[in-house]
Phi, psi and omega in degrees: 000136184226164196216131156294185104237116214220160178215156191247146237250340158293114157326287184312321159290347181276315191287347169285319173318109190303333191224224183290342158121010180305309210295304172308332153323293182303308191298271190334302187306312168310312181292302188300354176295327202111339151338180185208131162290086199239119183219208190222082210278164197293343152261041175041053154231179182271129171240142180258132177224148181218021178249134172308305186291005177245012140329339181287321204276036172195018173297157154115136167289133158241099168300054179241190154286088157209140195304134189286171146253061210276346172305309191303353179291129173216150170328322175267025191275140162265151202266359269259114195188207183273167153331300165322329192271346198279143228210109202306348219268355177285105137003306175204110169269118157228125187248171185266135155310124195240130165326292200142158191258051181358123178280172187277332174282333181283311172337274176010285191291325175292319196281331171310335185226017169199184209237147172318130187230170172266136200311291172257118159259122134317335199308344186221015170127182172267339158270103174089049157271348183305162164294143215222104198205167180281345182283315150341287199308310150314293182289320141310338165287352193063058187215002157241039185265182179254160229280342201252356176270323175344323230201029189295131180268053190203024148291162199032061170099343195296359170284180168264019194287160179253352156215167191204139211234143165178177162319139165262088199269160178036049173251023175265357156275299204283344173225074203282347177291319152298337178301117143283171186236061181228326182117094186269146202253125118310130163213119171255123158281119161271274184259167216282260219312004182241341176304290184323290196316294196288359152320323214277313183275001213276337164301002164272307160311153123280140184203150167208171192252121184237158181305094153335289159009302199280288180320296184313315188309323168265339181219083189288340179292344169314310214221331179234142147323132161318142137286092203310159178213000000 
């Protein structure tokens, strides 16, 4: 296993980005490989894309509850989703550090007295882009996920994914020279075929090689299950 910290070397794509822009790199490669994408558009459902210029429509965190479309899956497929979502029939699985997961009846319900809203804004920076709403607010706190992140069987590396991807929270301590306030990528290499990938890209990346340790310290959703509150 080899672990990153990474940015993607276009300002502007990092900042469409919830974090470092990693995700768009994979997507963009895959495709020009002859692939196809499967992600999670702004209606919290799974979209399949094989055009470069449709990247966008799956940029971004959604913090909701949603059901895989496993039809949609094919031999050229890249995978992109929580651990729980990862699928032997992808080509390439790349899952998220995952939290936990919001259920879809609290979204709802949220959605019922107020207007949609984006997860993450950049506008004031990459540290404090979450949203800041009582739907949010549950889901940092753990008191709204669905009942299977209690308990995740997929912590500490157990998903099958071939990269694994998220916020590097707290690397202006442990790597303060790379840090920017635009937004730096965790990134784990599992396996050889995810190795191949991010080879494809890294001329693209600023990347330096970090302590997993050092992440985990800041971001403890790597290795344990939400706590129910």
């Amino acid at each position: 296993m080899k672990c990153y910290a990474a940015k993607n070397k276009d300002l502007q794509t990092r900042l469409n980005s919830s974090s470092g822009g990693i995700f768009t790199l994979l997507a963009e490669q895959m495709i020009n490989d002859g692939g196809n994408v499967i992600g999670v558009n702004d209606e919290i459902e799974h979209q399949s894309i094989n055009k470069v210029e449709d990247i966008h429509l799956l940029q971004g965190s959604k913090y909701v509850e949603c059901k895989t479309n496993y039809d949609l899956i094919d031999k050229h497929t890249m995978l992109v989703g929580t651990p729980c979502q990862m699928s032997k029939k992808a080509y390439l699985n790349v899952d998220l550090v995952c939290h936990g997961t919001p259920t879809r009846n609290s979204y709802d319900k949220y959605l019922e007295i107020h207007d949609k809203f984006k997860f993450r804004d950049k506008k004031n920076g990459w540290i404090g882009s979450t949203a800041k709403n009582e739907f949010m607010g549950d889901f940092l706190n753990d008191r709204n996920l669905c009942d299977k992140c209690y308990k995740c069987p997929f912590k500490n590396f157990k998903s099958i994914s071939d990269i694994q991807i998220g916020d590097f929270w707290g690397i202006q301590n442990e790597y303060p020279d790379f840090f920017d306030n635009y937004g730096v990528s965790l990134v784990i290499i599992k396996t050889d075929k995810g190795e191949q990938m991010f080879d494809k890209i890294k001329d693209k990346l600023e990347y330096i090689d970090i302590d997993i340790n050092k992440a985990i310290k800041y971001n403890p959703s790597i290795i344990i299950s939400a706590e129910r509150k």
